[in-house]
PASEBA-1860 file (N, C-alpha, C; in nm, 3 decimals):
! residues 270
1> XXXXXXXX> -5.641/-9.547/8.425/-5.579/-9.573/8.555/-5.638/-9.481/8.661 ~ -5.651/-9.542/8.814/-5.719/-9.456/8.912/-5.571/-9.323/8.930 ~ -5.610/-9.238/8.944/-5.500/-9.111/8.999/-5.412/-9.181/9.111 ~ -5.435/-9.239/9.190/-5.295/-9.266/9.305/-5.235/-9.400/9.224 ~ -5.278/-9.458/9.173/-5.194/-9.600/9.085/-5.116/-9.498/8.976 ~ -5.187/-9.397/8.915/-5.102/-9.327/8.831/-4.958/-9.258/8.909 ~ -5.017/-9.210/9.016/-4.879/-9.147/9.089/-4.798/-9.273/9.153 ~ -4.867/-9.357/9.196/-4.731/-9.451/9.238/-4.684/-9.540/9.145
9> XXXXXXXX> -4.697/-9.526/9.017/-4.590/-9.562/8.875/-4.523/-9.437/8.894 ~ -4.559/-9.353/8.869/-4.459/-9.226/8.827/-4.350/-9.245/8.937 ~ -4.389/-9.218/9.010/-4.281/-9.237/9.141/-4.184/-9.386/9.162 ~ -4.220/-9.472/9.120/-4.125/-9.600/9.084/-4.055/-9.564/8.987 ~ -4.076/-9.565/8.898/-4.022/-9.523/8.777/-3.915/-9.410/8.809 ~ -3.942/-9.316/8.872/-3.802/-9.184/8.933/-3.703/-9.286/9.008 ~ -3.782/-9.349/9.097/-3.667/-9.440/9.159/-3.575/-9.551/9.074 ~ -3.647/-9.553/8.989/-3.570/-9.690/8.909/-3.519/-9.582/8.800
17> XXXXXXXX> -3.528/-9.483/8.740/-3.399/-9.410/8.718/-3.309/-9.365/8.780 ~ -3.342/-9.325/8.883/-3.235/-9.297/8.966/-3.124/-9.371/8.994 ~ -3.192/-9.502/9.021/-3.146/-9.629/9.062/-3.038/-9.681/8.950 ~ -3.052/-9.661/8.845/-2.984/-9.704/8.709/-2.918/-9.605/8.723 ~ -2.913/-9.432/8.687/-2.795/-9.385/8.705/-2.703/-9.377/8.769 ~ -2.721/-9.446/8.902/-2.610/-9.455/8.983/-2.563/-9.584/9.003 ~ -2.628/-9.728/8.924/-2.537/-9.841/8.891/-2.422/-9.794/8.791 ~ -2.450/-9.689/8.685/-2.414/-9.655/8.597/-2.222/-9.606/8.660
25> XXXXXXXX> -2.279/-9.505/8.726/-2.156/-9.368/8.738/-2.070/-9.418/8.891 ~ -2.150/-9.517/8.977/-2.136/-9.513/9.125/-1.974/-9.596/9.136 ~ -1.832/-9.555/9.165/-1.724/-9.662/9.177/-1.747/-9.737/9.316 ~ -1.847/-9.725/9.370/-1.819/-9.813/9.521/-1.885/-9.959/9.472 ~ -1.816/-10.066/9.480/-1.896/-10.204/9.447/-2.006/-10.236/9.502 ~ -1.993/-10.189/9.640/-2.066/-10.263/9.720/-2.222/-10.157/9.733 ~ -2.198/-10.040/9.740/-2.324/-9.936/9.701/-2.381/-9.996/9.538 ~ -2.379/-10.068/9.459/-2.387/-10.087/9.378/-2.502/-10.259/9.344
33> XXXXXXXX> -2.425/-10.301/9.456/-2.483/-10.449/9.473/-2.567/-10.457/9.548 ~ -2.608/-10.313/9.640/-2.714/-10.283/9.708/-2.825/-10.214/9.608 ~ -2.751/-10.144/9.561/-2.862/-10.083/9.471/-2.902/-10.158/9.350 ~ -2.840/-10.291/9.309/-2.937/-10.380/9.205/-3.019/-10.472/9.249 ~ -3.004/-10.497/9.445/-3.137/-10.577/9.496/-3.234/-10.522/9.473 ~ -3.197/-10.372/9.524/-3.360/-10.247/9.597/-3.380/-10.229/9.409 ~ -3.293/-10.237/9.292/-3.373/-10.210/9.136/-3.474/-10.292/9.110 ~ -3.424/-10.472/9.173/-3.509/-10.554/9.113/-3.651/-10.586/9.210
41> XXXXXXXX> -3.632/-10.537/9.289/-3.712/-10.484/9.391/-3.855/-10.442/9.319 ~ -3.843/-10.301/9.288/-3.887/-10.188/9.203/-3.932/-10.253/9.108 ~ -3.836/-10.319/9.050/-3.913/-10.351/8.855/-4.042/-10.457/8.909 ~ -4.019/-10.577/9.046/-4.107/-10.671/8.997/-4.229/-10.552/9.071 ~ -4.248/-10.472/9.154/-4.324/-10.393/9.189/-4.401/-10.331/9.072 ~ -4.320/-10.272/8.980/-4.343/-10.185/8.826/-4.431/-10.283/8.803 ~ -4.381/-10.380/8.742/-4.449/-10.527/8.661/-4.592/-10.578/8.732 ~ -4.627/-10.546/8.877/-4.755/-10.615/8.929/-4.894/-10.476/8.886
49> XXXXXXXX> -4.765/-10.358/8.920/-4.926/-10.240/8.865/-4.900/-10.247/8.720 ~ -4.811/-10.268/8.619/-4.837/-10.266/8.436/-4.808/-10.437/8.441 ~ -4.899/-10.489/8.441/-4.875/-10.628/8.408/-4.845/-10.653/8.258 ~ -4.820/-10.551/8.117/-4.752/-10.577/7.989/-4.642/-10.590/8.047 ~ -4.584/-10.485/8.118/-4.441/-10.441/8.152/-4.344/-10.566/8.130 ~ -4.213/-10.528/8.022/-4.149/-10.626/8.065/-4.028/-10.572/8.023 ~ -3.958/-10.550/8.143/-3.822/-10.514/8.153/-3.695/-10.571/8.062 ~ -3.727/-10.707/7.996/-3.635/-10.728/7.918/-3.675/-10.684/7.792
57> XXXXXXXX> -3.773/-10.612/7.730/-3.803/-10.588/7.575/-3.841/-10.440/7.598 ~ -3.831/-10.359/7.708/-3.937/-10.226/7.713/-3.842/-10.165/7.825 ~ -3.754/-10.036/7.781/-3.682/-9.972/7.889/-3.742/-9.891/7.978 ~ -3.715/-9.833/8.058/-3.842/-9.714/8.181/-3.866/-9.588/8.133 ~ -3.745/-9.570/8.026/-3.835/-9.424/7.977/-3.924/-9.479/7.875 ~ -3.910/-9.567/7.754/-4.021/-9.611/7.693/-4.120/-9.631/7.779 ~ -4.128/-9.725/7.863/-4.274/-9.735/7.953/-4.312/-9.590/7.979 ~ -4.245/-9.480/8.055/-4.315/-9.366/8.065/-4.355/-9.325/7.939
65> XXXXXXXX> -4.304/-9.307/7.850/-4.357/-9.242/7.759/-4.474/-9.320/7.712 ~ -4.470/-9.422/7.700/-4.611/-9.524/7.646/-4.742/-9.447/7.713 ~ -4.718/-9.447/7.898/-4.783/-9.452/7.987/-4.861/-9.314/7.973 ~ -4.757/-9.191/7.964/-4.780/-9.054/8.037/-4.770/-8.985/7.951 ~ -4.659/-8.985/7.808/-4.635/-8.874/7.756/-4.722/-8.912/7.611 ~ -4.813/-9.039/7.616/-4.895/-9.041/7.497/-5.026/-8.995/7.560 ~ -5.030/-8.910/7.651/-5.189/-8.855/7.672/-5.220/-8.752/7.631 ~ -5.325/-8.683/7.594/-5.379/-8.568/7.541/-5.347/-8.442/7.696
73> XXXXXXXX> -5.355/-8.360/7.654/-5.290/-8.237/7.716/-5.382/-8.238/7.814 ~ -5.535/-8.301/7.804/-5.683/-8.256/7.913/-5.624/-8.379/8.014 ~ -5.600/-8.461/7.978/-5.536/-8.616/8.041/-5.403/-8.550/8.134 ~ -5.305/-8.492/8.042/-5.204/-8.448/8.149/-5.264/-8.398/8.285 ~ -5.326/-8.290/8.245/-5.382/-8.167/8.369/-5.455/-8.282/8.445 ~ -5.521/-8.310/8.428/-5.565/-8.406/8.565/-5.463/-8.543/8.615 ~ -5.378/-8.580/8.578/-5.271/-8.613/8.659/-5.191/-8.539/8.762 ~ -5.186/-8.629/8.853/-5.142/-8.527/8.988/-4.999/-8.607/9.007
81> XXXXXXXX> -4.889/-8.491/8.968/-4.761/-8.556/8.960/-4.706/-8.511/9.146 ~ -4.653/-8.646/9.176/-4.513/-8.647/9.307/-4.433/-8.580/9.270 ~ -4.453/-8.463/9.362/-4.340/-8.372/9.356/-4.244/-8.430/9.447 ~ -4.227/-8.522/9.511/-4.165/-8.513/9.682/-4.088/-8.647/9.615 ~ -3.998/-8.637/9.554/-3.937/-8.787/9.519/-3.831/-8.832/9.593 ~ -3.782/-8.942/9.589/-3.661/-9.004/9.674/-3.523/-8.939/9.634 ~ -3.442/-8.826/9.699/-3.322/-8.777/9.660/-3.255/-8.887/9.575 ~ -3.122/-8.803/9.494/-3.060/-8.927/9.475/-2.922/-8.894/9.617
89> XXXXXXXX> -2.909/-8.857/9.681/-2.821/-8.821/9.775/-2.821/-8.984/9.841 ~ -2.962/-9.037/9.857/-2.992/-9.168/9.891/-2.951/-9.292/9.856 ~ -2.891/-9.284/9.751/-2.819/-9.372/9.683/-2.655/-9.342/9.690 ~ -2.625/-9.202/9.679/-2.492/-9.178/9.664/-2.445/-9.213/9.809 ~ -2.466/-9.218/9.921/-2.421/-9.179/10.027/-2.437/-9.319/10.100 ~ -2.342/-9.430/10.148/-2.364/-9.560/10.128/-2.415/-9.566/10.317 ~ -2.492/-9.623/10.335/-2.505/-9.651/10.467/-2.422/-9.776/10.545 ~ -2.383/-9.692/10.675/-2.302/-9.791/10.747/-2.381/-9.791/10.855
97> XXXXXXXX> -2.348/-9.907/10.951/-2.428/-9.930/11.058/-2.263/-9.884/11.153 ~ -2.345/-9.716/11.247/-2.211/-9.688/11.339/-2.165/-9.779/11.418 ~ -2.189/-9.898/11.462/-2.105/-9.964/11.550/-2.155/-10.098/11.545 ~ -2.099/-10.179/11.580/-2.138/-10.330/11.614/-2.295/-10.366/11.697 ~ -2.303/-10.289/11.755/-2.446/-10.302/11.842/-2.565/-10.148/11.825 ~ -2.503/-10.083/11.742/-2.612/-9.930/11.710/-2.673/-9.981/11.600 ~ -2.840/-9.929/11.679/-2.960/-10.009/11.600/-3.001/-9.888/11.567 ~ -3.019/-9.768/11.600/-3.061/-9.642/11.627/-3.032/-9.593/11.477
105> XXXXXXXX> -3.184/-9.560/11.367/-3.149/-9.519/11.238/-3.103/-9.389/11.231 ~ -3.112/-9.303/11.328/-3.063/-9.175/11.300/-2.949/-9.188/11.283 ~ -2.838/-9.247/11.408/-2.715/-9.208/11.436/-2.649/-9.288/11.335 ~ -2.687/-9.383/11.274/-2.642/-9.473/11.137/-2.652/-9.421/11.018 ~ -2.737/-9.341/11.022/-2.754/-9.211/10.911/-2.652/-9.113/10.930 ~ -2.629/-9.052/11.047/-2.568/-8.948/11.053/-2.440/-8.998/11.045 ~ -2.383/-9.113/11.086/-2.230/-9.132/11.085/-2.223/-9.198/10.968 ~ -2.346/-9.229/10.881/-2.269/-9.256/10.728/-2.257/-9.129/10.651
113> XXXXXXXX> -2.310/-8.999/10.684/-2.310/-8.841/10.654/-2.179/-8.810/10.676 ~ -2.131/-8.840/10.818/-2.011/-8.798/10.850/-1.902/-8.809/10.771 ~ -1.904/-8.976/10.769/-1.840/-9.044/10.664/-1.790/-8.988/10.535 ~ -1.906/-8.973/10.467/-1.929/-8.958/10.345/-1.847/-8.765/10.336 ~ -1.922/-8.691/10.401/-1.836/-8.571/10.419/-1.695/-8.589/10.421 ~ -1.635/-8.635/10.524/-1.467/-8.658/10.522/-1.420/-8.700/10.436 ~ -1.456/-8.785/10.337/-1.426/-8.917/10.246/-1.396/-8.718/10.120 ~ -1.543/-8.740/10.069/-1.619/-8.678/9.963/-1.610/-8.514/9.949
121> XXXXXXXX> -1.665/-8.475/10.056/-1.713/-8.331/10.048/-1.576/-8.259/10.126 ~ -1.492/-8.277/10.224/-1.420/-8.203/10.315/-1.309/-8.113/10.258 ~ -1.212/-8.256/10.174/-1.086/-8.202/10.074/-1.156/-8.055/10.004 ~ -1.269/-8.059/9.939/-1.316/-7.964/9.878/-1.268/-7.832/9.912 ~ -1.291/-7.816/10.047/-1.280/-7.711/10.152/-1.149/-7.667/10.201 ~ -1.036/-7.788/10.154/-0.953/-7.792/10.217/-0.828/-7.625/10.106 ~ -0.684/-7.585/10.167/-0.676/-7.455/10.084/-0.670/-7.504/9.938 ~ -0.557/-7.636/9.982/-0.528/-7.694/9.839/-0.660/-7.730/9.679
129> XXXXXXXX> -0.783/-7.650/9.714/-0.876/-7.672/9.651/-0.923/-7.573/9.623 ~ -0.928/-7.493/9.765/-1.052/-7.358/9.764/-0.961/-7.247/9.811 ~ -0.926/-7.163/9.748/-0.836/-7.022/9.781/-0.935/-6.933/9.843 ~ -0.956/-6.896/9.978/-1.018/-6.792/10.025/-0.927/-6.697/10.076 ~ -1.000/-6.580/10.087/-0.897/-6.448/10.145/-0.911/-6.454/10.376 ~ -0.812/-6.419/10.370/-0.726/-6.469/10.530/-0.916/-6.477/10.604 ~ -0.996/-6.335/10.607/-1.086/-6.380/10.689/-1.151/-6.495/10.691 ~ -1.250/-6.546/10.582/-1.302/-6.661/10.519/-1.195/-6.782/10.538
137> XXXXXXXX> -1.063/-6.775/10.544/-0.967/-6.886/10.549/-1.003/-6.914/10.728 ~ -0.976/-6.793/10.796/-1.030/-6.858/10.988/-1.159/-6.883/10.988 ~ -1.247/-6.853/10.934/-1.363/-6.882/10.940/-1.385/-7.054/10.912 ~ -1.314/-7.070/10.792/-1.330/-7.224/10.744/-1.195/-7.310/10.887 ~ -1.125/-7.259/10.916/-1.078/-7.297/11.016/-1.138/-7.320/11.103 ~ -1.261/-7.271/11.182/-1.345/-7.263/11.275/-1.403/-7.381/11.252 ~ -1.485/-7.364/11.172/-1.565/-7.495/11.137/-1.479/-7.611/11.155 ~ -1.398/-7.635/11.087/-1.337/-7.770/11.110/-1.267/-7.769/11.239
145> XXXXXXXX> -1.244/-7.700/11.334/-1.242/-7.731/11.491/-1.398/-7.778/11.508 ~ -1.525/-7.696/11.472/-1.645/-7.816/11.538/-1.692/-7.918/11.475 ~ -1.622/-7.943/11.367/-1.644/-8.053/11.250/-1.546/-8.210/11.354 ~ -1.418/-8.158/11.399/-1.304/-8.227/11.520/-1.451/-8.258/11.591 ~ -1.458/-8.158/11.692/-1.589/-8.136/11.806/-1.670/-8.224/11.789 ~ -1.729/-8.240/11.723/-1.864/-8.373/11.612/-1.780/-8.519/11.640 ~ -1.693/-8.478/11.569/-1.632/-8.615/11.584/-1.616/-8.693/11.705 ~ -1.516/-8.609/11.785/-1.518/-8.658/11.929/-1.609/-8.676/11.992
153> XXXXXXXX> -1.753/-8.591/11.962/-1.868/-8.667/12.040/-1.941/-8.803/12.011 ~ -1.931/-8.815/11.859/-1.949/-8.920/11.808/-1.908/-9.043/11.836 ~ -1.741/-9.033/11.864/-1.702/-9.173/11.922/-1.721/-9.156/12.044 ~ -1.739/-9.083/12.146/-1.793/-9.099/12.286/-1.916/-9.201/12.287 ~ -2.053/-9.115/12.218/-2.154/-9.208/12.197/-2.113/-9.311/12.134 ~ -2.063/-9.366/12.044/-2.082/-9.530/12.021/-2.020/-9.587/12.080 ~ -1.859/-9.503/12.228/-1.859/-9.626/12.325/-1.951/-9.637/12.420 ~ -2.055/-9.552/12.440/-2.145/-9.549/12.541/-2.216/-9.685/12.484
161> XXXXXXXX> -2.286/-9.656/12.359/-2.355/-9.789/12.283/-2.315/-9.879/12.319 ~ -2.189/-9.960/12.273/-2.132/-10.055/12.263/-2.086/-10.097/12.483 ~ -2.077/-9.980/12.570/-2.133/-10.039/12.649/-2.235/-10.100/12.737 ~ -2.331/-10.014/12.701/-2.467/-10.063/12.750/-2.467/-10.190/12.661 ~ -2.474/-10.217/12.526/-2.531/-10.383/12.459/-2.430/-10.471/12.542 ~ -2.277/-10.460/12.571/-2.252/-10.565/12.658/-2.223/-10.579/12.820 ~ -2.297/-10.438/12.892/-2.288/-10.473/13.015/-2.356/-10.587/13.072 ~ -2.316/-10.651/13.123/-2.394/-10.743/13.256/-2.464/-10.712/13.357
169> XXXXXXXX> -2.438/-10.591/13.388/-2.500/-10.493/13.537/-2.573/-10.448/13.498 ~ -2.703/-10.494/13.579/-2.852/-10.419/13.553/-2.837/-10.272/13.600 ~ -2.803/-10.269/13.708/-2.740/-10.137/13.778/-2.685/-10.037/13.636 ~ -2.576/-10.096/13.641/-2.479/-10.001/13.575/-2.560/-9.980/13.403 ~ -2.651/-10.070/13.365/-2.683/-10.053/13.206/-2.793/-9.951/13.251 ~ -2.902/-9.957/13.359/-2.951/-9.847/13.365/-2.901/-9.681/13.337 ~ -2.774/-9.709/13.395/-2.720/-9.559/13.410/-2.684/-9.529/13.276 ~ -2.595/-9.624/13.211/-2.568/-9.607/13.042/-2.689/-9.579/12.949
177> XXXXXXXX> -2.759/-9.635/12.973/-2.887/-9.632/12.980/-2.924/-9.449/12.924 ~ -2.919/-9.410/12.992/-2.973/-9.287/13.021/-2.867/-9.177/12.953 ~ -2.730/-9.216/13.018/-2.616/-9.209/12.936/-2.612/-9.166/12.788 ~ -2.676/-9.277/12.779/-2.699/-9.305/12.580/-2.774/-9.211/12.498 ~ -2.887/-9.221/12.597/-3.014/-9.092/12.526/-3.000/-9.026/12.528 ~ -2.930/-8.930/12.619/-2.878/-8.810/12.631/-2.779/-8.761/12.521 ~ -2.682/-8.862/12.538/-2.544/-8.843/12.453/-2.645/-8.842/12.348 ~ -2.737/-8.918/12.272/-2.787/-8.898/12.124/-2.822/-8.795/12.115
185> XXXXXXXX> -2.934/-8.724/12.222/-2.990/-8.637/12.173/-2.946/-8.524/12.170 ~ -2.821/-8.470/12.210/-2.758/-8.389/12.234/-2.676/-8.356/12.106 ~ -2.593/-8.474/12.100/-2.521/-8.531/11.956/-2.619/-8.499/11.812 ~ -2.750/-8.546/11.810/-2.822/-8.497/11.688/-2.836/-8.323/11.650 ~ -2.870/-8.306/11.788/-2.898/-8.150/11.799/-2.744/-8.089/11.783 ~ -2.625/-8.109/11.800/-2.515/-8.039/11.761/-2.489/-8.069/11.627 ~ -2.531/-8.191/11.627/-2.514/-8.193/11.436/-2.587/-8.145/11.351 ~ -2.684/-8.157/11.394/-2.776/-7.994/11.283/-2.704/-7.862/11.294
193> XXXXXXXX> -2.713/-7.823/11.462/-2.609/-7.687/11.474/-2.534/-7.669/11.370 ~ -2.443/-7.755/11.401/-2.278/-7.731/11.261/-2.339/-7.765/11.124 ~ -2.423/-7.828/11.094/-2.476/-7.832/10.926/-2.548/-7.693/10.920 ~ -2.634/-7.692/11.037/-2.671/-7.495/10.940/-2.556/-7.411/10.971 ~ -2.460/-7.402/11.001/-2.347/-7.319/11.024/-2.276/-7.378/10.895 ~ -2.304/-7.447/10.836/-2.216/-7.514/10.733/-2.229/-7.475/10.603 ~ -2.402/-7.529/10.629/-2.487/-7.443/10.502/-2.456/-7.258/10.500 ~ -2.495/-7.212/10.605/-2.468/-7.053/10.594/-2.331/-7.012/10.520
201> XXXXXXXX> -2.192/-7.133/10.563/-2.080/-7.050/10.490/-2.078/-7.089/10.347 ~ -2.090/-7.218/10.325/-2.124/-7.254/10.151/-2.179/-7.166/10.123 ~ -2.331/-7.102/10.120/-2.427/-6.997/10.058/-2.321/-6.876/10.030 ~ -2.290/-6.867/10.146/-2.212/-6.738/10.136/-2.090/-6.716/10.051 ~ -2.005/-6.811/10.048/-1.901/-6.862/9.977/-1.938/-6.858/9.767 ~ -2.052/-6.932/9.783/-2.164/-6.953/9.658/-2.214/-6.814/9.633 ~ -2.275/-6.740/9.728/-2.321/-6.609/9.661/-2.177/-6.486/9.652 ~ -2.057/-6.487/9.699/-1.943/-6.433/9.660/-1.883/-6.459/9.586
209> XXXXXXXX> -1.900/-6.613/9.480/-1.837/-6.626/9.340/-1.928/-6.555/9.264 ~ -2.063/-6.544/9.300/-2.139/-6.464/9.184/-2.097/-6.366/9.194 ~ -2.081/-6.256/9.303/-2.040/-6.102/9.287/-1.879/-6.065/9.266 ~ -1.798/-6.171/9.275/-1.692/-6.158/9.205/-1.606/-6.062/9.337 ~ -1.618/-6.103/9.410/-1.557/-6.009/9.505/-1.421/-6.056/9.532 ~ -1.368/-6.163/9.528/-1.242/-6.211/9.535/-1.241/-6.269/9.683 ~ -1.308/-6.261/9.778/-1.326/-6.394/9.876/-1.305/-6.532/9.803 ~ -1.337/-6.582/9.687/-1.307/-6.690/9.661/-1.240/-6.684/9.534
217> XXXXXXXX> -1.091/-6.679/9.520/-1.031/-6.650/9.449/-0.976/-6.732/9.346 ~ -1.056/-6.904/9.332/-1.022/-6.964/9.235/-1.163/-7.036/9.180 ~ -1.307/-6.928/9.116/-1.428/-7.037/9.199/-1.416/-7.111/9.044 ~ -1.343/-7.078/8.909/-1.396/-7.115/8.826/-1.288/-7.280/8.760 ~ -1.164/-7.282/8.835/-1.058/-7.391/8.853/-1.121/-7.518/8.881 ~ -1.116/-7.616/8.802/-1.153/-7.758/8.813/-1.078/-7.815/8.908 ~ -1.162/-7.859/9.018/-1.094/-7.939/9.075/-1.025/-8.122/9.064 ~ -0.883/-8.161/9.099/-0.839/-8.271/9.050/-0.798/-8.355/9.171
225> XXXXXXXX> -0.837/-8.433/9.236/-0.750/-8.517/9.357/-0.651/-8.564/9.294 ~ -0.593/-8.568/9.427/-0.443/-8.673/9.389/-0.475/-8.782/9.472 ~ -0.499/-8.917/9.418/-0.513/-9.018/9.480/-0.414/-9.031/9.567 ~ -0.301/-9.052/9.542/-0.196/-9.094/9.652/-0.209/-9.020/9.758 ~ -0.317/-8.940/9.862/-0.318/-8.891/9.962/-0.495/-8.802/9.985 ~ -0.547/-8.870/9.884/-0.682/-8.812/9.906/-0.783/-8.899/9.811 ~ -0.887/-8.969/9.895/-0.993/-9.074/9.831/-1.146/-8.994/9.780 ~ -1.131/-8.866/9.776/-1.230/-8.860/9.707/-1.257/-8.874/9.581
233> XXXXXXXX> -1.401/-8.882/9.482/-1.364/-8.887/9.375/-1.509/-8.825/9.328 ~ -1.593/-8.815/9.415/-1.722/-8.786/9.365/-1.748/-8.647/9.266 ~ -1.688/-8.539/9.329/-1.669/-8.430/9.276/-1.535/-8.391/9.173 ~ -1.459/-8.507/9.113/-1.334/-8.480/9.059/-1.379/-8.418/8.895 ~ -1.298/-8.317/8.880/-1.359/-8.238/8.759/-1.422/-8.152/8.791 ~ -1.502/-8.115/8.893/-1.623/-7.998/8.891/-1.536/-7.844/8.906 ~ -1.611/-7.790/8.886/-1.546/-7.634/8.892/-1.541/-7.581/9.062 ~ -1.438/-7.499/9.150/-1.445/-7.521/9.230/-1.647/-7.449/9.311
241> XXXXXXXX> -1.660/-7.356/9.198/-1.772/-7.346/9.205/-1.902/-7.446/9.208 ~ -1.888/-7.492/9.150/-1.976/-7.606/9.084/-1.986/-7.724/9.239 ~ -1.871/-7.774/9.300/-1.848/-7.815/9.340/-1.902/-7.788/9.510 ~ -1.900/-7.642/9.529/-1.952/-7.567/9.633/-2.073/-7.625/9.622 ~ -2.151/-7.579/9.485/-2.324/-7.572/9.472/-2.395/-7.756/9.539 ~ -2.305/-7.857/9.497/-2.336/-8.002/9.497/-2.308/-7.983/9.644 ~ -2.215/-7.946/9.707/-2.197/-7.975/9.885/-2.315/-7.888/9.971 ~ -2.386/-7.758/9.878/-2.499/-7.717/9.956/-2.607/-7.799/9.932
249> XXXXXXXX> -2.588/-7.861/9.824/-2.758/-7.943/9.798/-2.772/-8.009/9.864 ~ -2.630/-8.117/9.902/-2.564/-8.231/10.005/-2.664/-8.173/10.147 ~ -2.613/-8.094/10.218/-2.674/-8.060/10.346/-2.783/-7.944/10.298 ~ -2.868/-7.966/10.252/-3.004/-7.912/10.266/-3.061/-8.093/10.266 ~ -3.039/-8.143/10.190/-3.068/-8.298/10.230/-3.036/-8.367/10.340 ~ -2.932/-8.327/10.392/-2.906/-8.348/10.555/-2.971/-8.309/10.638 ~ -3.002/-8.186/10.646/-3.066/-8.121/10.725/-3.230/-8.151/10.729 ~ -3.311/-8.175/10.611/-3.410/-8.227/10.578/-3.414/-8.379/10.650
257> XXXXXXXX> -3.318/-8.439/10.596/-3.402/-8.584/10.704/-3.331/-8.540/10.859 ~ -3.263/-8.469/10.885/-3.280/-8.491/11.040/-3.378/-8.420/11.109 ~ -3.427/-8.272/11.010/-3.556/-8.203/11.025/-3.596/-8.173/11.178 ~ -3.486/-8.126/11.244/-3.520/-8.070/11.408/-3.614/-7.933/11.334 ~ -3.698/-7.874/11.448/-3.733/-7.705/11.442/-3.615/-7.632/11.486 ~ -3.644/-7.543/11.404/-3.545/-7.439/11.398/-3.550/-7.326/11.523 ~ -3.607/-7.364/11.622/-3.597/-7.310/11.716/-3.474/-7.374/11.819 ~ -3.419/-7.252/11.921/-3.300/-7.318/12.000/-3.306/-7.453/12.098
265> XXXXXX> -3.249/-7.552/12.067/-3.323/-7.698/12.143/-3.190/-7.700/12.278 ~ -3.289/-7.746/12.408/-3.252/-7.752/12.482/-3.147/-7.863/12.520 ~ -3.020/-7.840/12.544/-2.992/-7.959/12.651/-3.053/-8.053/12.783 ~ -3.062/-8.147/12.747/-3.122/-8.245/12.792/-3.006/-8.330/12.930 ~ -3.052/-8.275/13.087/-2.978/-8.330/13.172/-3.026/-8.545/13.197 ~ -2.921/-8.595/13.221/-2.982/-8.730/13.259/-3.048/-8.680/13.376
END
């Protein structure tokens, strides 16, 4: 096989495991019925570069192993493996389109993040989960006043959206117009803000269960929802530790696809 046909099997193949473990474990139906179009997707893709390939007699780790792990050790070393693979965060995290007329992939990304945080990751944080000592307790208070903050800007922008797609006034859609871009770009750039402010207290939170200092005073307690007043379920069972570590991986993947520089970004006047 030429070296880039070798790497783009390898790299299908991550996706189509991926893709299977989360038909497997995933309770949302409908994340599910998305993810067995984009599988069969993949396999007839698999099947045009290994034309033996056949998905009903030959599973994907057999094919890898046929493929990759029957080569001689001189064969390995000159394979050039994809390090850079498709998260599975990508699958877990179901995409919604923010509004009836928002075409804009960022902000459809970011408000299925949002989403998915409130739903998934928030309760985590909440006391009934995570025992912190009084400072660390205002601190996590803080945040969720600009976590509120986020929000409210959020539905500002998608009524801005939703008025510009149905104004009639050339006039007036100009101004929304302008309106809009602003409100986004402003809106993206505060939402990174609060995810590295987010990330910094997880780390911190995460590196004070290791030293045992008693800032987090329950890290090794499994956490349990109670359905009758809370829909998460992604993290049910994890240790409250454990549980921390999955919500930092969460936003380093956030932060990665929205990927501003880390330098201070300006507000942007219309």
């Amino acid at each position: 096989m030429m070296m880039d046909k070798e790497n783009e099997i390898q790299k299908i193949i991550k996706f189509i495991k991926s893709m299977q473990s989360i038909i497997k474990t995933s309770p949302n139906p409908t994340q599910v019925e998305r993810i067995k179009k984009d599988l069969s997707t993949y396999l007839k893709k698999l099947k045009e570069l290994v034309p033996d390939f056949d998905p009903n007699k030959e599973t994907i780790d057999d094919l890898n192993r046929r493929l990759f792990m029957s080569q001689t050790n001189a064969d390995r070393s000159s394979v050039v493996i994809e390090k850079k693979s498709i998260s599975s965060w990508d699958y877990k995290v179901p995409l919604q389109k923010a509004s009836p007329n928002c075409a804009d992939r960022d902000i459809n990304f970011l408000y299925s993040v949002i989403q998915f945080v409130q739903k998934e990751f928030w309760p985590i944080l909440s006391d009934l989960h995570l025992q912190l000592d009084f400072t660390h307790s205002q601190e996590r208070q803080m945040l969720r006043l600009e976590f509120d903050k986020i929000l409210r800007s959020l539905k500002t922008l998608l009524e801005t959206i939703e008025d510009y797609a149905t104004s009639e006034s050339s006039d007036f859609r100009e101004q929304l117009l302008k309106m809009k871009n602003k409100q986004t770009r402003v809106f993206i750039i505060d939402v990174n803000d609060f995810f590295k402010k987010l990330k910094d207290f997880i780390t911190k939170l995460i590196n004070e269960t290791n030293s045992m200092s008693g800032v987090v005073k329950n890290p090794s307690e499994k956490i349990h929802f109670n359905p009758q007043f809370e829909e998460a379920e992604l993290l049910e069972g994890y240790t409250v530790k454990g549980a921390l570590m999955e919500f930092q991986d969460f936003i380093h993947f956030v932060l990665k696809k929205i990927n501003l520089p880390d330098f201070k970004q300006k507000k942007f006047d219309i």
